[in-house]
C-alpha positions as CSV (number, residue, x, y, z in Angstrom):
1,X,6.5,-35.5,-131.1
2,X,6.5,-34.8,-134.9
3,X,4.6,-32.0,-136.6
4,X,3.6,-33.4,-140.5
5,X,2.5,-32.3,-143.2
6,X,0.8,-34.6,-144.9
7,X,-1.1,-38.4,-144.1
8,X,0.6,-40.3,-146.3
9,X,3.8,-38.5,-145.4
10,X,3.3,-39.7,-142.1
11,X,2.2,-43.3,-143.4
12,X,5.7,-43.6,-144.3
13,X,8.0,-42.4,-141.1
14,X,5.3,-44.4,-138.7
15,X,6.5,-47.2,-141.1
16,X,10.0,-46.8,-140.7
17,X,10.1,-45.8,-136.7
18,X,8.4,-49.1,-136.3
19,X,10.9,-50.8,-138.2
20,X,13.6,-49.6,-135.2
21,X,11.1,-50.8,-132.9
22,X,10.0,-47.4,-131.8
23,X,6.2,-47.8,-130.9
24,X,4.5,-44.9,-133.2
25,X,1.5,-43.6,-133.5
26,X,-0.2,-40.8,-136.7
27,X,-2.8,-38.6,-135.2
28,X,-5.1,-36.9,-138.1
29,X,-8.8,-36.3,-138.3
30,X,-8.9,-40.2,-139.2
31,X,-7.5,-41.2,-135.8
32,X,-10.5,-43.5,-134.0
33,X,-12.3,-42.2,-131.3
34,X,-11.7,-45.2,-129.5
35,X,-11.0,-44.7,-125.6
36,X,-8.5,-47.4,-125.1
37,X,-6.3,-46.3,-128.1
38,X,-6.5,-42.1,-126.2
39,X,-5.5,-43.5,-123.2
40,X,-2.5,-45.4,-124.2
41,X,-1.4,-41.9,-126.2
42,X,-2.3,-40.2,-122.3
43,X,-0.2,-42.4,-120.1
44,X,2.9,-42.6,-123.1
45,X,2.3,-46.1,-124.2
46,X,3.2,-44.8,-128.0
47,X,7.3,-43.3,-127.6
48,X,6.6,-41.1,-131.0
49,X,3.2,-39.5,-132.0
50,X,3.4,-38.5,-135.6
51,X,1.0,-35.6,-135.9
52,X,-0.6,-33.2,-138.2
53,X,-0.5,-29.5,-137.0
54,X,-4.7,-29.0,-137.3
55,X,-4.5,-31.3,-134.1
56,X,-2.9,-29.0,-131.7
57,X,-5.3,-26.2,-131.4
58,X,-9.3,-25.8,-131.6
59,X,-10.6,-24.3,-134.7
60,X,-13.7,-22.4,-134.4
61,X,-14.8,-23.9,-131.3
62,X,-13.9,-27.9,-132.1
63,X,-11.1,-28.7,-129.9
64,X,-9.5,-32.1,-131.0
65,X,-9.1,-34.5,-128.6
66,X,-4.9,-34.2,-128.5
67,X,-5.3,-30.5,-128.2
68,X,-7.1,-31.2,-125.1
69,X,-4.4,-33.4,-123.9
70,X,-1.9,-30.5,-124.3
71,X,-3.9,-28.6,-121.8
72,X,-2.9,-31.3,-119.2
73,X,0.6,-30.3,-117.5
74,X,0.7,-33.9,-116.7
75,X,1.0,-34.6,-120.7
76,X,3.0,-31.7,-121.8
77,X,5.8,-32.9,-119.4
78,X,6.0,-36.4,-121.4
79,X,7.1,-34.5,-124.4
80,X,11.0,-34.8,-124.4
81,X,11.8,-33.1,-127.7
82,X,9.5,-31.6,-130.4
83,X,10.2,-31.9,-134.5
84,X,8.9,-30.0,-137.4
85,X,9.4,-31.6,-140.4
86,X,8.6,-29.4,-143.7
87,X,8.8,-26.4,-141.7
88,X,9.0,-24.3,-144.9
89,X,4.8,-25.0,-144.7
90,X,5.1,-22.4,-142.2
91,X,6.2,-20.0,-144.6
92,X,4.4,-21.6,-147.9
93,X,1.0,-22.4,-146.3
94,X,0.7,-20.9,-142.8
95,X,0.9,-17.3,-143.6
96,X,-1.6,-15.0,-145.7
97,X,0.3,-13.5,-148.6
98,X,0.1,-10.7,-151.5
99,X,-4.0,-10.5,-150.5
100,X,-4.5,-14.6,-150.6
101,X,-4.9,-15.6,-147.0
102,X,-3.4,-18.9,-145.6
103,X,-4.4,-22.3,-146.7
104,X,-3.5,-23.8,-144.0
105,X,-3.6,-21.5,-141.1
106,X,-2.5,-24.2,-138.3
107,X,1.4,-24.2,-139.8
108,X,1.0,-20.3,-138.9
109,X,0.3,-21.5,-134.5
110,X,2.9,-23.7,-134.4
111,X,4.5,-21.1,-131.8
112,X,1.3,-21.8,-129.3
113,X,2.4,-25.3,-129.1
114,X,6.1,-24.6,-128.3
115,X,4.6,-22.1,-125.5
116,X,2.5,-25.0,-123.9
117,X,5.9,-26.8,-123.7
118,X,7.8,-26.9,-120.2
119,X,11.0,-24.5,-120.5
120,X,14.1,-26.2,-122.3
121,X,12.0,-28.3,-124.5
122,X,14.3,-29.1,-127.3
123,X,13.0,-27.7,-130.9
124,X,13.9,-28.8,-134.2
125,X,12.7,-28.0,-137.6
126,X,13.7,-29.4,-140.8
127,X,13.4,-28.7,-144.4
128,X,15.1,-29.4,-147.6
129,X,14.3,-25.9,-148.8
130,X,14.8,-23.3,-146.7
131,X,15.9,-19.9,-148.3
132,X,16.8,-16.8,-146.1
133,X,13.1,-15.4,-146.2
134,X,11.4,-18.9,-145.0
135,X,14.2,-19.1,-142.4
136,X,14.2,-15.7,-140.7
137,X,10.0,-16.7,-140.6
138,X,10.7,-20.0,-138.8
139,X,13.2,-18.4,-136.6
140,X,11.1,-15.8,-135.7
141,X,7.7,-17.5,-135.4
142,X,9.2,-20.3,-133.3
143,X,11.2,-18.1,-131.2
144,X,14.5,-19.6,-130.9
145,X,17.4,-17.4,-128.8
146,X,20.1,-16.4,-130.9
147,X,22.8,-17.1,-127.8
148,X,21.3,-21.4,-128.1
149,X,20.0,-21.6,-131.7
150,X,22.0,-24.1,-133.6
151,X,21.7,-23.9,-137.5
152,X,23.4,-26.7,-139.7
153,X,22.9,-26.7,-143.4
154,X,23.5,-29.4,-146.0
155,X,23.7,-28.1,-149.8
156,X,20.2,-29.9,-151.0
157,X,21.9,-29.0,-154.9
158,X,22.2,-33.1,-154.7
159,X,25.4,-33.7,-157.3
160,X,23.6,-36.4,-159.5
161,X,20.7,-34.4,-160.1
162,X,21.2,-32.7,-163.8
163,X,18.8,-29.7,-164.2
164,X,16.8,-28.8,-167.6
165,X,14.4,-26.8,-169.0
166,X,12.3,-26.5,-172.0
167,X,9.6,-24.4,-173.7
168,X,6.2,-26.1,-174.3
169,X,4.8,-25.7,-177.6
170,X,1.2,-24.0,-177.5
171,X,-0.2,-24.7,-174.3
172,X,-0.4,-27.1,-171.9
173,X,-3.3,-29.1,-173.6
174,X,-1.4,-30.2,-176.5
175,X,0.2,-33.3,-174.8
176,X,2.4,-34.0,-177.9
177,X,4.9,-31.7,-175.8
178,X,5.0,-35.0,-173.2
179,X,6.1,-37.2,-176.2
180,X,9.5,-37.3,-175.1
181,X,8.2,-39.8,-172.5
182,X,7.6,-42.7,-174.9
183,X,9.1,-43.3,-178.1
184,X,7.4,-45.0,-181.7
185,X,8.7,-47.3,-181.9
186,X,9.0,-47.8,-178.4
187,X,12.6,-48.6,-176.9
188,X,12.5,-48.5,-173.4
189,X,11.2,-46.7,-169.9
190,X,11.9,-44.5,-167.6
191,X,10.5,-44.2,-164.0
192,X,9.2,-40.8,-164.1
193,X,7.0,-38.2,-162.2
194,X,5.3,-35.8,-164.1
195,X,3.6,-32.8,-162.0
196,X,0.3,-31.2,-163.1
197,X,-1.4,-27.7,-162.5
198,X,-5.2,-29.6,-162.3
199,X,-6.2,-33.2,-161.7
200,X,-8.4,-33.2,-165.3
201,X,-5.3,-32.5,-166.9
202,X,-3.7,-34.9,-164.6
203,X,-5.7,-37.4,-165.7
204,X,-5.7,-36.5,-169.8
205,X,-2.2,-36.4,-169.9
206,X,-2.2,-39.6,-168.7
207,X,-4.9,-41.2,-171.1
208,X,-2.6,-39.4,-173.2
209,X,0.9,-41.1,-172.5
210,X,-0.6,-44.7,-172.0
211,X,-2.1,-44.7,-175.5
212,X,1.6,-44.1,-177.0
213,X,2.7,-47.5,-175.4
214,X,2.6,-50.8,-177.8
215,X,-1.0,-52.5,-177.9
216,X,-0.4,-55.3,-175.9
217,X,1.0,-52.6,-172.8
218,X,-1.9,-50.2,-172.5
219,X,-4.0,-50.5,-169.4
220,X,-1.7,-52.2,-167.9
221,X,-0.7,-49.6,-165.0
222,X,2.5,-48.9,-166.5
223,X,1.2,-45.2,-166.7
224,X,-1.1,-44.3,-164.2
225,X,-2.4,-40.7,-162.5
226,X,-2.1,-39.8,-159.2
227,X,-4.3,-36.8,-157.6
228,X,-6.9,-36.2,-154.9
229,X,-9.9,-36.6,-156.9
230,X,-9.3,-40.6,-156.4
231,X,-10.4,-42.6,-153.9
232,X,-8.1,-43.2,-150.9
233,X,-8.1,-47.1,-152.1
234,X,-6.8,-46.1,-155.5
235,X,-4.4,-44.0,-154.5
236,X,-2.7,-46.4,-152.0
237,X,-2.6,-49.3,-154.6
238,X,-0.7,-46.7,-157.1
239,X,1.3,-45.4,-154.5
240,X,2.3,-48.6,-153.1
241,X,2.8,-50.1,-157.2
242,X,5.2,-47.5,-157.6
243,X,7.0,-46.8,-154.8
244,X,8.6,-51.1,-155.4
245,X,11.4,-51.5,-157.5
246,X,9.6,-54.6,-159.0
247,X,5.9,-52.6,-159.3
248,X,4.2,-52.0,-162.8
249,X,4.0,-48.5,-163.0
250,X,6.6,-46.3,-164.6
251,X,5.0,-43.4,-165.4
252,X,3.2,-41.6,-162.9
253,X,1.1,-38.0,-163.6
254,X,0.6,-36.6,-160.0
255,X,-0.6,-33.3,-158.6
256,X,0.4,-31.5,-155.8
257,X,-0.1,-33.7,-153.7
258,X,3.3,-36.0,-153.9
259,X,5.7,-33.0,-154.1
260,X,6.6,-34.0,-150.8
261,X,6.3,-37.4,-148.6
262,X,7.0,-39.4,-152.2
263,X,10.3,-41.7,-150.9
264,X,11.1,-44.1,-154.2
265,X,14.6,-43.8,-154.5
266,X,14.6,-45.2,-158.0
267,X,12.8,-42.6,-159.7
268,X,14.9,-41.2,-163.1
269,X,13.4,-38.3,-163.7
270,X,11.2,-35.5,-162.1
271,X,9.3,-33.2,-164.7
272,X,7.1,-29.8,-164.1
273,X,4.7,-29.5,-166.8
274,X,4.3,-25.9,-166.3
275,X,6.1,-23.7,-164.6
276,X,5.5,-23.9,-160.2
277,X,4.6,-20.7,-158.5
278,X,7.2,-20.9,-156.3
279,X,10.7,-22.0,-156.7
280,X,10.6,-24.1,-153.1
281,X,7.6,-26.5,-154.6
282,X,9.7,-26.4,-157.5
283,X,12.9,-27.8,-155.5
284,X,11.4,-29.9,-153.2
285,X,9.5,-32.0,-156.6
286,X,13.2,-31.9,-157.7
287,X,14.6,-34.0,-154.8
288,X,12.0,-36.6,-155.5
289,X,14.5,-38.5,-157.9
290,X,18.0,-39.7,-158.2
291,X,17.5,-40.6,-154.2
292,X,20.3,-43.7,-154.2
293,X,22.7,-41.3,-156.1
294,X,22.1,-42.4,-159.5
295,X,22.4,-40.0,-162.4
296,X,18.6,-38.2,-162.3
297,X,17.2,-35.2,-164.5
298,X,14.8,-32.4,-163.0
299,X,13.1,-30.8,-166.1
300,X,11.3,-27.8,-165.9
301,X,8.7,-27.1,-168.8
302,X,7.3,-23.6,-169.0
303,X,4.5,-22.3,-170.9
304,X,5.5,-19.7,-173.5
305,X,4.1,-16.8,-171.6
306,X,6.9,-17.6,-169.1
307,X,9.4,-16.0,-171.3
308,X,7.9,-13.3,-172.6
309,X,5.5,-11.8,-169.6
310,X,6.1,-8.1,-168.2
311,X,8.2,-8.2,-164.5
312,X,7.2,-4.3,-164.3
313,X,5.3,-4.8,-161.5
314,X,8.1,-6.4,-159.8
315,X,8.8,-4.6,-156.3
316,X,13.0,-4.3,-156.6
317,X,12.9,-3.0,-152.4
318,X,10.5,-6.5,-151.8
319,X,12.9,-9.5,-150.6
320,X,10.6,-12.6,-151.1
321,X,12.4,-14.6,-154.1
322,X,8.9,-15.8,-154.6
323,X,6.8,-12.7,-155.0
324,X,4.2,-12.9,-157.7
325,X,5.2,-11.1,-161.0
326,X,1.7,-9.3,-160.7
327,X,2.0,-7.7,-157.3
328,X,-0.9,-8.0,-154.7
329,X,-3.4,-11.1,-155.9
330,X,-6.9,-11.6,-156.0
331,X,-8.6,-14.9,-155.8
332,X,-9.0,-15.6,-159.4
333,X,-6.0,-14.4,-160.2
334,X,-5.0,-16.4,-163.0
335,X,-2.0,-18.6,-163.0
336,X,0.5,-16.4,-164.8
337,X,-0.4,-13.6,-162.6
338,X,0.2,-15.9,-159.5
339,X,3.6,-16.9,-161.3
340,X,6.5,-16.4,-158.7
341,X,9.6,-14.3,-159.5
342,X,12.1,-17.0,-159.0
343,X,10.6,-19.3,-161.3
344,X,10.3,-17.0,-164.2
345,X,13.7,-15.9,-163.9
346,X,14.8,-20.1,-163.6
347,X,13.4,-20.7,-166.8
348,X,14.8,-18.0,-168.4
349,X,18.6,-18.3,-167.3
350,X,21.3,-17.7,-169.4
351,X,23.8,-18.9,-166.9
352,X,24.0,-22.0,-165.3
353,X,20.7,-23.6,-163.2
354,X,22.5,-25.3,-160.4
355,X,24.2,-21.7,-159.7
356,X,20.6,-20.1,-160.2
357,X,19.6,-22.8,-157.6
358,X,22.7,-22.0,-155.1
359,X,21.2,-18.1,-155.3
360,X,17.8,-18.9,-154.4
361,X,19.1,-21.1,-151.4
362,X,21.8,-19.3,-150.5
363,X,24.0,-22.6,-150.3
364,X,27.4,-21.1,-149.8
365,X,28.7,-24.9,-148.6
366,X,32.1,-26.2,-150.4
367,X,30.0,-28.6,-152.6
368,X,27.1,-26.5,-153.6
369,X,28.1,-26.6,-157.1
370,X,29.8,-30.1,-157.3
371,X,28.7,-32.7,-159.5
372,X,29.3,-36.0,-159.6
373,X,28.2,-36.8,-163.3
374,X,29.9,-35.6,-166.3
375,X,27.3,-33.0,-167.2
376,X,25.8,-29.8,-165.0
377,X,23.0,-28.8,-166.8
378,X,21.2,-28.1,-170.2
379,X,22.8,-24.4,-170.6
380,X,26.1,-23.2,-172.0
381,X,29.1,-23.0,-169.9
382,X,31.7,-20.9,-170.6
383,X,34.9,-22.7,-171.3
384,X,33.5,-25.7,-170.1
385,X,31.6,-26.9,-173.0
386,X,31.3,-30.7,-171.8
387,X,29.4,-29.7,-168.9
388,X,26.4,-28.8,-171.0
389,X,23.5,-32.0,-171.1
390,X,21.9,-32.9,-174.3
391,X,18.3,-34.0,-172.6
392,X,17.4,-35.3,-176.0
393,X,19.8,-38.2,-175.0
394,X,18.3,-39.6,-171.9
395,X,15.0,-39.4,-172.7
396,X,13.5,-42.8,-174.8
397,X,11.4,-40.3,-176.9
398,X,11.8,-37.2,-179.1
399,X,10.8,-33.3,-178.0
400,X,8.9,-31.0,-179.8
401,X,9.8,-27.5,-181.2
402,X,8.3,-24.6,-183.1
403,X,10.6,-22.4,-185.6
404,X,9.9,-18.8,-186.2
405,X,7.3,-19.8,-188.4
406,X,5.2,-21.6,-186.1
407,X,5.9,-24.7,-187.6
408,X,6.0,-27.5,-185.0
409,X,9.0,-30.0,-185.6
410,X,9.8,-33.7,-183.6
411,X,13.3,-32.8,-182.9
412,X,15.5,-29.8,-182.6
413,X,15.2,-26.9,-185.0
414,X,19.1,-27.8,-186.0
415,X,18.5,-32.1,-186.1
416,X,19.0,-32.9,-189.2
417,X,16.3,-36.0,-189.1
418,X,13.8,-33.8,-187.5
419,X,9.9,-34.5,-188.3
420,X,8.0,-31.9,-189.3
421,X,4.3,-32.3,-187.2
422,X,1.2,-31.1,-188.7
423,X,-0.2,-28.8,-186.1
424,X,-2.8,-29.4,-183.4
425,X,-6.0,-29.6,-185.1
426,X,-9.0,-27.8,-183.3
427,X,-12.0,-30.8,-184.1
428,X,-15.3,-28.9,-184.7
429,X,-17.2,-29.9,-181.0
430,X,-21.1,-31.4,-181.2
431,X,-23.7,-29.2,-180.3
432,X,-25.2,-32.2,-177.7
433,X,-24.2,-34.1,-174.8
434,X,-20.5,-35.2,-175.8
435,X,-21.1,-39.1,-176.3
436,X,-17.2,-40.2,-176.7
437,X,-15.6,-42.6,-173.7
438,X,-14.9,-41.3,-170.2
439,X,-11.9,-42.4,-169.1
440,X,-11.6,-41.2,-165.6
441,X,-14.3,-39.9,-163.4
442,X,-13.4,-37.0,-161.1
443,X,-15.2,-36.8,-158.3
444,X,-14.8,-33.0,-156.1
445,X,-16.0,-35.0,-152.6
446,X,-14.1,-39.1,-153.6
447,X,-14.2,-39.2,-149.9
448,X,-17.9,-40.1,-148.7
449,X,-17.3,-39.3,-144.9
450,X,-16.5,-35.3,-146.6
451,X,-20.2,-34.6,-147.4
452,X,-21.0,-36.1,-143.4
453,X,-18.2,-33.5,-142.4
454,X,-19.8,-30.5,-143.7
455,X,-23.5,-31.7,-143.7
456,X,-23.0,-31.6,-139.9
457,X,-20.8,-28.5,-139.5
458,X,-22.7,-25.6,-137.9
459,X,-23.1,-22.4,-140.7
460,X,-21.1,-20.0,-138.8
461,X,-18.3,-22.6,-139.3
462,X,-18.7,-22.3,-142.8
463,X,-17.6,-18.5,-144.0
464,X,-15.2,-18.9,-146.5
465,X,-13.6,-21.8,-148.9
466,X,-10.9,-22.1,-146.5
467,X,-12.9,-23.4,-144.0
468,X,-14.4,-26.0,-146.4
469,X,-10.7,-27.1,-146.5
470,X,-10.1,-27.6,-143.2
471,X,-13.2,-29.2,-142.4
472,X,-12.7,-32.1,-144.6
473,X,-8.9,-32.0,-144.8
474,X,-8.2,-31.8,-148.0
475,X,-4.6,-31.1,-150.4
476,X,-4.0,-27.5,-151.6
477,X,-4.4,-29.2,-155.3
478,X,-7.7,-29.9,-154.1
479,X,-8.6,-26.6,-153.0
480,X,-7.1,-24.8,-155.3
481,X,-10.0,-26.9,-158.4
482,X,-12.8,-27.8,-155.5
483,X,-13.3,-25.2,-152.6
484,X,-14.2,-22.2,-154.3
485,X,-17.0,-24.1,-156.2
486,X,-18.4,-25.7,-153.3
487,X,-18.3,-23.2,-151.3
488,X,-20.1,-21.0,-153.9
489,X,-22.6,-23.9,-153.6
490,X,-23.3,-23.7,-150.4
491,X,-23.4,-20.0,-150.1
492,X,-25.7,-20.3,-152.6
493,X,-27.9,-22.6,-151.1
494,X,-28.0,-20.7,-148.0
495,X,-28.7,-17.9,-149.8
496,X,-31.8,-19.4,-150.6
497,X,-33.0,-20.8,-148.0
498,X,-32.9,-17.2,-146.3
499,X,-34.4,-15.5,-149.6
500,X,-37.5,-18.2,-149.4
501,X,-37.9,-18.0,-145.7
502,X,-37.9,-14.4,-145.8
503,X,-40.7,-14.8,-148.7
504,X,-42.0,-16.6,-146.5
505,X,-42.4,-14.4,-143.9
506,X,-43.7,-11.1,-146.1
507,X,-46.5,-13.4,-147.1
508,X,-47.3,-14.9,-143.7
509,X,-47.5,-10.8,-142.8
510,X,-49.2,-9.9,-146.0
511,X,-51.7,-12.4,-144.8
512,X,-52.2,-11.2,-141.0
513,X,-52.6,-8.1,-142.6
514,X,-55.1,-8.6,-144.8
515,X,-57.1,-10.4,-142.0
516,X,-56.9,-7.6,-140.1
517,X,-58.0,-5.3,-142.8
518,X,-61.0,-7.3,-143.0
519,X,-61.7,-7.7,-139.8
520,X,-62.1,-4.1,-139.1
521,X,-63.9,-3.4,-142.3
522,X,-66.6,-6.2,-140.5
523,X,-66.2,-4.0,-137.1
524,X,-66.8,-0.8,-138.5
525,X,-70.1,-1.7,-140.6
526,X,-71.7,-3.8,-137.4
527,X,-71.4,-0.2,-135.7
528,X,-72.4,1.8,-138.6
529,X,-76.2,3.4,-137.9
530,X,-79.1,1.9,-139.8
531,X,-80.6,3.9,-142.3
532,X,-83.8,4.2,-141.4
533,X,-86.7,3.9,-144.1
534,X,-89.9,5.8,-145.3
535,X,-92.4,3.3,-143.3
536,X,-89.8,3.9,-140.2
537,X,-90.4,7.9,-140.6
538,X,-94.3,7.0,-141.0
C-alpha cells in the first residue's frame, strides 16, 4: 500500500506499476461504489492500492469504505509493506501551525494506520525534502525504533539545476516582469513552469504571455494555465499536451497544484513568481525540471517587500527554518506576514544559493555542492568568478529593472543597449459593468458533483472552511482563494434561516398571545354584572 498525496499524482504511478505488470488500483473519493470492484480490493485481486490518506479513517462520522476494510484483521494481514510518499505533507499539511490549523488533517493520523498493522509491518516514507524539523516529525509521528530505523539520504541539490533569483519590479500584476519568457522579435522557446500565488493571476499572466507570441501562434496552446478552477477535462488535456515531448504547450502558468506529481523530464526551467511560504514548496517546484540531467534553471522572483521587510519578530530560540517572519498568524494574515523565514533569507543571499540550499537540508553528502555545468548559480563566488550564471543568457527574452530613480529599464541597469520602459500606466476604470472580453471564466465549485457533496452534508459536518475542503476534496490553492468565501456563504445562509425561523416563531407567539388576550377580555365581560336600569329599579 501507498499513502498519496494527490489524484493525479497517483494517476501517474498506477500508470507506471501497470507498465511492470503490477495490477494497481487508486482509491480517492472518486473510486466507484461498485461491489464487484470492493471485493476484488477485499480478497487482494489488485497487488498495489495507491491511496489517498482521507481514506484510512472516518471523518466526522463517514467511515470510507477502505477504512472499514482496515477494521478486518483478515485485510490488515494482506498488507505486506506500507509506503508514504511526500511524507513531508505530514509536516506541511497535517499539523496546525503558528495559530492556522491543518489543511489536511488525515497526513497528521497516519500513525493510526501503522497501529492497525500486524507487528513487523515494514514502513517506508519518502520525500525529496526532508529538513531536520520535518524528519524528527515523521520519525516521531510514525514511531519508528531507533535500534531498526534505517535512514538513507540522497543530496536532492540535483548538479544540473543552476539556481537564480530576481527582484520583481512593482508588484506582481505588472506582467512585463514575465517578459523574459518571450522575446520581440521572437527567437525561440523554452518549456517552462511558471508558479502562481492565485488562479486569476494564473490565468492573466497567462493571457498575458500568449499575447507576446507572433500572430499566427496565439491561441494555439503553446501557453496555457493550469489551476483548480478548471474543469477536470481541461486540465487532463493540458496536462497530458505537456507532459509529451512532441505536445504544443510550452509555457505552462500553474498553481499549487503541480508542485508535486508533475513528471516531464524535459522541462528547462521552473520559475516562482513570488516568493513561496516555505522553502520545501519552494524545492520541491525546483526538482520539477532538468529531470533527464539536462542543464535546467530554478528562478526565484520576489516581490520587493521581500528584501526590505522587518525579521524582528523572528523567534532566534524557534528551530522551524520555515517560521513566518510575523510570529503567530491569523487567518487573513496577509501573504508577507505568512512569508517563511527561509525564503526571505534565500532571496536575499549574499553567498552562494546551492550552499543556502545544502543549509536548509542539511545535505552533508560528498556531492551536495557538485555541479555538473559550468556555472553554480546567479551570485558572486569568491575566487571563482566563472561559476557565477548570467540568466539573461538562457532566457529567449529580456528582464526588467528599476534604477534608483524608479525608472523601469528592459535590461540590466549596466547593459549598455538597455530600453528604457515607460511605466505601468494606471487606465482610469468605468463606473459600469466592465464590458471588455473575458478570457477565462473561473469557476469556485468547476466540479458539479462539489455542490451535491455539500448540499447533502449534514450542518454539524459543516463548522469551519476546512471542513468544506475535505468534503469536496479540493487543492490547498483552492482553499486558500475558495473555502473561506464559501463557507462565509453558508454560515451566512444558515444564519438566516435560524434568524427568520426564530421571527418566525416570536410572531407565531405574539399571535397566541394576542388571542389569548382577547379571549379573556371576551371571558371577563360575559361575567361582568348587568347594570341594571331605571325601569329595572321601577
Amino acid at each position: 500500500m501507498t499513502i498519496s498525496p494527490l489524484k493525479r499524482l497517483q494517476i501517474l504511478q498506477a500508470a507506471e506499476f501497470e507498465t511492470w505488470g503490477i495490477r494497481t488500483m487508486s482509491i480517492n473519493e472518486d473510486t466507484p461504489n461498485d461491489k464487484a470492484l470492493w471485493e476484488k480490493i477485499k480478497t487482494g485481486y489488485f497487488q498495489h492500492l495507491i491511496v489517498q490518506p482521507e481514506q484510512l479513517k472516518s471523518f466526522r462520522g463517514h467511515m470510507p469504505r477502505l477504512a472499514r476494510l482496515l477494521h478486518v484483521p483478515q485485510f490488515t494481514k494482506t498488507i505486506s509493506r506500507v509506503h508514504f510518499d511526500e511524507i513531508h505533507f505530514h509536516h506541511t499539511a497535517g499539523l496546525p501551525h503558528y495559530g492556522l490549523p491543518a489543511f489536511r488533517p488525515a497526513w497528521g493520523s497516519l500513525n493510526e494506520l501503522t497501529l492497525r498493522l500486524p507487528k513487523g509491518t515494514p514502513i517506508q516514507a519518502l520525500s525529496g525534502t526532508l529538513p531536520p524539523h520535518i524528519k524528527a516529525a515523521v520519525i516521531d509521528h510514525l514511531n519508528f525504533d531507533p535500534a531498526t530505523f534505517l535512514s538513507l539520504k540522497l543530496s536532492s541539490n540535483r548538479p544540473n539545476i543552476i539556481y537564480c533569483t530576481h527582484r520583481i519590479v512593482g508588484s506582481l500584476s505588472d506582467f512585463r516582469n514575465l517578459d523574459f519568457l518571450v522575446s520581440i522579435p521572437f527567437t525561440r522557446l523554452l518549456k517552462v513552469v511558471i508558479y502562481h500565488d492565485d488562479t486569476q493571476q494564473c490565468s492573466d499572466a497567462a493571457n498575458y504571455t500568449d499575447n507576446r507570441l507572433p500572430l499566427h501562434l496565439r491561441k494555439t496552446g503553446i501557453v496555457r494555465h493550469y489551476h483548480s478552477g478548471m474543469s477536470k477535462e481541461y486540465l487532463k488535456q493540458v496536462f497530458d499536451d505537456f507532459s509529451n515531448p512532441n505536445g504544443v504547450c510550452k509555457i505552462l502558468h500553474a498553481t499549487e497544484g503541480v508542485s508535486t506529481g508533475l513528471h516531464v523530464d524535459d522541462i528547462d526551467a521552473v520559475v516562482d513568481y513570488g516568493v513561496p511560504q516555505h522553502k520545501t514548496t519552494a524545492q520541491q517546484r525546483a526538482g520539477r525540471c532538468g529531470r533527464r540531467g539536462q542543464l535546467a534553471v530554478y528562478l526565484a522572483m520576489a516581490e520587493p517587500w521581500a528584501y526590505t521587510v522587518s525579521l524582528d519578530a523572528v523567534d532566534p530560540e524557534n528551530k522551524d527554518p520555515d517560521q513566518p517572519i510575523s510570529g503567530r498568524l491569523l487567518k487573513n494574515a496577509k501573504k508577507r506576514e505568512r512569508a517563511g523565514l527561509a525564503m526571505i533569507r534565500y532571496v536575499r543571499s549574499t553567498i552562494c544559493l546551492r550552499e543556502m540550499i545544502r543549509r536548509y537540508l542539511a545535505d552533508n553528502s560528498d556531492n551536495a555542492l557538485t555541479i555538473s555545468t559550468e556555472w553554480c548559480c546567479d551570485l558572486d563566488h569568491p575566487g571563482e568568478p566563472s561559476k557565477r550564471f548570467d540568466k539573461s543568457t538562457f532566457f529567449p527574452g529580456r528582464f526588467i529593472y528599476a534604477d534608483d530613480s524608479g525608472a523601469i529599464y528592459a535590461g540590466d541597469i549596466g547593459d549598455p543597449d538597455r530600453i528604457h520602459l515607460n511605466p505601468k500606466t494606471n487606465k482610469r476604470k468605468p463606473k459600469g459593468p466592465p464590458n471588455r472580453k473575458i478570457h477565462f471564466v473561473l469557476l469556485a465549485l468547476p466540479d458539479p458533483t462539489a455542490i451535491k457533496r455539500l448540499s447533502i452534508a449534514h450542518p454539524s459536518r459543516i463548522t469551519s472552511a476546512a471542513n468544506i475542503v475535505y468534503i469536496i476534496q479540493e487543492t490547498e490553492e483552492w482553499a486558500v482563494e475558495w473555502s473561506s468565501q464559501i463557507f462565509d456563504i453558508i454560515s451566512g445562509y444558515d444564519g438566516e434561516l435560524e434568524r427568520d425561523s426564530i421571527l418566525v416563531r416570536l410572531r407565531k407567539l405574539h399571535e397566541r398571545q394576542r388571542r389569548s388576550r382577547s379571549k379573556m377580555r371576551m371571558n371577563i365581560a360575559s361575567h361582568r354584572p348587568r347594570r341594571r336600569s331605571p325601569t329595572d329599579l321601577g
